[in-house]
N, C-alpha and C positions, 0 to 999 in steps of 0.2 A: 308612663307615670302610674303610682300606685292610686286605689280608688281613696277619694278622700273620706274616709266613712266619720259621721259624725257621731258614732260610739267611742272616740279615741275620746272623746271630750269624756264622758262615760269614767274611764278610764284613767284618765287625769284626774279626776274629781275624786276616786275612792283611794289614788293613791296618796292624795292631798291629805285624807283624812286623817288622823293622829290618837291615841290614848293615851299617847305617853311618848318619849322620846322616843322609843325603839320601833326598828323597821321590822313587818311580819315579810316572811319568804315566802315567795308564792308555793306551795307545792309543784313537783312535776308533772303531777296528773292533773293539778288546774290548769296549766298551759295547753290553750285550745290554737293549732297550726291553721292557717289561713291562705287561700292563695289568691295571688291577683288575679287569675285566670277566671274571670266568670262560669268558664264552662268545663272547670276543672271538675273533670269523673263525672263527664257528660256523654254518653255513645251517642244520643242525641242533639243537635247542637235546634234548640228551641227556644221562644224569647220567653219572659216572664209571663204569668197572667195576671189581668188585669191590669198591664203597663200602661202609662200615659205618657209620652214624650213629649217634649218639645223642639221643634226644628228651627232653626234659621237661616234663611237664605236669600239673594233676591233672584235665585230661580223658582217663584212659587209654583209656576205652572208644572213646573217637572214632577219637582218635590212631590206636589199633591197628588199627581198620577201615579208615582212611585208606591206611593201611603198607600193609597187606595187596595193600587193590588197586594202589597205586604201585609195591610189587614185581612185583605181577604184570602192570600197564602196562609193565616196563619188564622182564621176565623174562630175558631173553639177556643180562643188566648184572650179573647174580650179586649183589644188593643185600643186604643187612643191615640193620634196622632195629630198635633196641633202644629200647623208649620207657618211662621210670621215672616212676613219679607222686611226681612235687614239684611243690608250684603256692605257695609260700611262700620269700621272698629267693632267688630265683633270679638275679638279676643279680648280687647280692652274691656267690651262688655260683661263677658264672661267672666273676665276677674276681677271683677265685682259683685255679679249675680250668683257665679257660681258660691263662694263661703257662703251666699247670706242663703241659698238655696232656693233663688228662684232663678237661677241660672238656665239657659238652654241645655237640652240632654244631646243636640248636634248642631254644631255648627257647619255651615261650606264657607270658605272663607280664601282669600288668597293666598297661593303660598309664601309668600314675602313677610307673612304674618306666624308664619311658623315657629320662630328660633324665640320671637318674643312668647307666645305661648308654653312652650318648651322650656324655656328658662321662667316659669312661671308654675309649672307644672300643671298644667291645664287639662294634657290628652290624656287620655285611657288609653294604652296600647293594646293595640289590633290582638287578639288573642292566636296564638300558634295555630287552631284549630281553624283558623279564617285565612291567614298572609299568607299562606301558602298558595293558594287557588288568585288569591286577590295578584301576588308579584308575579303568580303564572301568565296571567292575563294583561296584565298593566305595561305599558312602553317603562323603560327603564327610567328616561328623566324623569315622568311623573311619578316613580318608586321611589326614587334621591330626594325628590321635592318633601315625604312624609316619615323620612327614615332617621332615626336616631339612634347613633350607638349601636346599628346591625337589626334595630327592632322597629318597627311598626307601628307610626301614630296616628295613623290616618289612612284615606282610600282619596287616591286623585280621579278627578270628576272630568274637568274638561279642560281644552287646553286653548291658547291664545300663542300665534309664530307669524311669524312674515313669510312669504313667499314671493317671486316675482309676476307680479301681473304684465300680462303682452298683447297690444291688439293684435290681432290676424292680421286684420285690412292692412297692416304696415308693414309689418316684419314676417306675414307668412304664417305657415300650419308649426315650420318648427325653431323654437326660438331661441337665443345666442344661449350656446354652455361658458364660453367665458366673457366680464366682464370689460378686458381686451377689446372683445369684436366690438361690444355696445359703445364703450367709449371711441373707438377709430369712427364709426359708420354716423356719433351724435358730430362729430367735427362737420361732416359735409351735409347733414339733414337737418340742424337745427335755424329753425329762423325766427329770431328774435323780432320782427315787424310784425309775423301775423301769429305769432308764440305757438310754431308748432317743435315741439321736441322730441329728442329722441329716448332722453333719460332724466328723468328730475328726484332729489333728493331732495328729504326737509332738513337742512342746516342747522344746528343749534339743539337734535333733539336726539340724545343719548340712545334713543333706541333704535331709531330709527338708525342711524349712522351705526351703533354697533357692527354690521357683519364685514366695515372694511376695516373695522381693528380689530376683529377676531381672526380674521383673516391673516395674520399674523402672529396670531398665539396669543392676544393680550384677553386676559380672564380678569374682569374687576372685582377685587377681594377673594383672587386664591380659585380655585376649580370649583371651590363648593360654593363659594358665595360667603362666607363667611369669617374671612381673615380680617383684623385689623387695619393691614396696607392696601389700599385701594391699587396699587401697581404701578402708579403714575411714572415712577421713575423708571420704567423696567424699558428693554429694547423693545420690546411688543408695542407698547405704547407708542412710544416715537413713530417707528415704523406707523401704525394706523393714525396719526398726526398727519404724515408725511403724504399717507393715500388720501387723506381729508384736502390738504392741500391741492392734491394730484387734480380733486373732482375741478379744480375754477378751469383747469383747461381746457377741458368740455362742454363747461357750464358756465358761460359768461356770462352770470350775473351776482347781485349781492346776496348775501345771505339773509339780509332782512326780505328781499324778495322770493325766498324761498323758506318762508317761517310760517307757512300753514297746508294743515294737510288738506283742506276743503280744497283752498286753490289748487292742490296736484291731484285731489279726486278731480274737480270739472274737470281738467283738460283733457284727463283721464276717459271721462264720461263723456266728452264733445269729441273722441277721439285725434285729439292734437296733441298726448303723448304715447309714445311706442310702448316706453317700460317705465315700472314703477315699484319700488316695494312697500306691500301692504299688506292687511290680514283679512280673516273672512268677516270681521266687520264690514268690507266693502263689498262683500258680493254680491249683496241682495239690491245693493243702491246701482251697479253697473249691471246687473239681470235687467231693472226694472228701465233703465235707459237701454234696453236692445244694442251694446256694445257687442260688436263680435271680437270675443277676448280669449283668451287660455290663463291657465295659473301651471307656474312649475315651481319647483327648488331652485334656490338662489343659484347663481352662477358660480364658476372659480373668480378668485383673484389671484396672479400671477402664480393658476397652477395649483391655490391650495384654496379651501374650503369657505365659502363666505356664511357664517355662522349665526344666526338671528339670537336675540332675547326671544325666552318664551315663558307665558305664562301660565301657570293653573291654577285651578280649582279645586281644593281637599274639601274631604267633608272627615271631622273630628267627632269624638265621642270625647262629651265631657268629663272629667275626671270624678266631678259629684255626682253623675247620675245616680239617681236610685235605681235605673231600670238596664244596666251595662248589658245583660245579653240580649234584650231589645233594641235596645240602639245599633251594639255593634254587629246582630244579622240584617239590620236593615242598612247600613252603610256600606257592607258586602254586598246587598242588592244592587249598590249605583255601579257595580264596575262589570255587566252582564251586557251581552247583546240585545238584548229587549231593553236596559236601561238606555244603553246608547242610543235605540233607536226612535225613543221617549224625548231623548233629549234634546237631539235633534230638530223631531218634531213640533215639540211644545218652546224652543227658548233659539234657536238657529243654532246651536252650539255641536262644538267637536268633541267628540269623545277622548280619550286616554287611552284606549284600548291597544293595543297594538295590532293587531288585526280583524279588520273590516269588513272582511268578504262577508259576514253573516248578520251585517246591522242592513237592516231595513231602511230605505230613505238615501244613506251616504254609499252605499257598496256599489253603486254604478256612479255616481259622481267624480270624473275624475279629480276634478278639481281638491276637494276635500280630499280626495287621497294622497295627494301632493300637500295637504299642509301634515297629514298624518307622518308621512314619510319625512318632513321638513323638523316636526316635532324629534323625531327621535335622533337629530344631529344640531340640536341647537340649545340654550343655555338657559338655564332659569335665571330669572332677574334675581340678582344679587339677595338675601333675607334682613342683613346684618343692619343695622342700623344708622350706622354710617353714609348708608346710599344714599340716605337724603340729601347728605353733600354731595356724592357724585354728580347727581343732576343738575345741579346748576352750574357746578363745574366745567362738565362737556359741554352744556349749551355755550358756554360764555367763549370758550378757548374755541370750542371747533367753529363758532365764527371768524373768530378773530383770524384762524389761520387760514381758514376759508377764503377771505375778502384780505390776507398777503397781510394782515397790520400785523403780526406776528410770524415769527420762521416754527416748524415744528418745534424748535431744540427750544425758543423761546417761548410757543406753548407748554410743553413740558415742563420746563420750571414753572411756569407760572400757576400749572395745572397742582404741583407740589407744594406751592407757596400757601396758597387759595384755601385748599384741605388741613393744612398745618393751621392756618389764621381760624380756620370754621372749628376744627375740632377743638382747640383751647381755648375758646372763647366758649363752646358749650361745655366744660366741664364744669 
């Protein structure tokens, strides 16, 4: 988006002006060419002096490490950088704060929050002179997650994906490549008396369940995330309907019994289940109980790829800033090996990078490299606005058929009924 400068007002107001009925023609030597590009007929790419930013995020600890050394890369610029922890409706904030100008000059924010910003006109696009090094570096999902129109709104920061967690002590050094094996081997090891298992899913939770209807091709709302038709009616859907049902075979129990993720962390954590999918939110709570575990990439399902939701984290340059080449060399700084390995350190978090070998802290972790690797074949949560009906959607049906009171074919309609009644009712 272009910068919103508040000389257009300027602008407006002398054209307003009047003497008389007749309009004066600007001369062609009055007309002064302008470019979006902050660092246009810059050999140097340097930020402003005396900028003062403002950041928001609720990664402060990073943030502020980050600052510190940017002021101090950039010391003889006299820099200011004030970073507030909000990491909740920050776009929303922004288009409000931003016209009246006391807006954030960067936000980090969800990417789910993107298409609404965007269609709001909120980002400053990433300047030619920066997206180059930035999309050299960056995994590709998190490129797709800040792209608009082939250009550049943003730098993705960190990422959020499922993996499969394994205890050793059960399954060994090397654990199943297909979902196949895990389901045949939960039939003869699960015991429901003293609840040790060998596979547990949380039923009812869209995200969770995703990777056995993508496993089928089903993309909700289109490849990008952003189509109108949710896909309900599509073959893909059914099909992952169908493997939802498939899971009561293995899993003999209800689906309200399996509607929290605390309950499949303990058992997790008391080593009474084999496998599980989860993210690296849990890794620090199964370190800190001495489970002896592994993390890999999901399994196949019948053969073809089982696919996670994942999410990130962009960091935006406001479209009011007053200080655009300050803001946007500093939000080139979060997507560098020393930032990733900042980030890490200061907040638990995964980088975007696409290669790791040179981040400090995560480069002998195998684990982490398995979500890295997990990142760059799995799907951003939808951005479109819509989603918000998907979610209750999937919760409601993938019980239903889970616990047999429904057949897929009659989830499926139902699942097309439910989004039809939501979406007409909010217009």
């Amino acid at each position: 988006m272009k910068r919103r400068l508040l000389v257009s007002l300027l602008i407006v107001s002398v054209a307003a002006m009047s003497f008389g009925c007749g309009k004066r023609e600007i001369p062609k030597d009055e007309i002064v060419e302008t470019s979006d590009d902050p660092f246009d007929g810059m050999d140097e790419l340097v930020p402003e002096k005396n900028a003062k930013i403002t950041i928001m995020t609720s990664c402060v600890d990073f943030v502020t490490e980050m600052g510190e050394r940017f002021k101090e890369k950039y010391k003889d610029y006299n820099i200011e950088i004030k970073v507030e922890n909000k990491g909740l409706g920050l776009v929303d904030k922004l288009s409000v704060d931003g016209p009246a100008g006391t807006g954030a000059d960067v936000i980090i924010a969800a990417h789910d929050e993107f298409i609404e910003g965007m269609n709001a006109e909120l980002f400053l696009e990433i300047s030619p002179k920066l997206s180059g090094d930035i999309i050299k570096a960056e995994n590709e999902v998190g490129i797709n997650s800040v792209t608009y129109d082939d250009k550049l709104y943003g730098v993705p920061v960190s990422l959020e994906t499922s993996c499969m967690f394994y205890n050793k002590d059960i399954v060994g050094d090397k654990p199943a490549e297909t979902f196949e094996e895990i389901a045949e081997k939960s039939l003869e090891y699960n015991d429901y008396t003293n609840n040790n298992f060998y596979f547990l899913v949380k039923i009812g939770d869209g995200y969770k369940l995703f990777p056995f209807m993508s496993a089928f091709g089903y993309r909700p709302f289109g490849e990008k995330g952003i189509d109108k038709d949710p896909g309900f009616s599509s073959d893909e859907y059914l099909k992952g309907l169908e493997a939802v049902a498939k899971l009561k075979d293995m899993i003999n129990m209800k689906a309200s019994d399996l509607n929290s993720d605390s309950y499949l962390s303990t058992l997790f954590k008391d080593g009474k289940l084999a496998y599980m999918f989860t993210g690296p939110w849990d890794v620090a709570t199964f370190d800190s109980a001495g489970i002896n575990y592994g993390v890999t990439t999901l399994p196949t399902y019948n053969g073809k790829a089982m696919t996670p939701f994942a999410g990130v984290m962009n960091a935006h340059v406001s479209a009011y800033t007053k200080f655009p080449r300050t803001a946007e060399l500093f939000v080139s700084t979060l997507c560098t090996d020393e930032a990733a390995s900042v980030l890490y350190e200061k907040e638990n978090k995964i980088t975007t990078l696409k290669d790791i070998s040179n981040v400090s802290g995560i480069n002998e972790d195998e684990r982490i490299a398995c979500f890295v690797k997990q990142f760059s074949d799995s799907v951003p949560m939808p951005s479109i606005a819509e989603v918000t009906y998907y979610w209750p959607i999937t919760e409601s049906i993938s019980k239903l058929v889970f616990d047999k009171e429904l057949t897929p074919e009659e989830g499926q309609k139902k699942s097309i009924e439910n989004y039809k009644t939501l979406t007409e009712s909010n217009k």
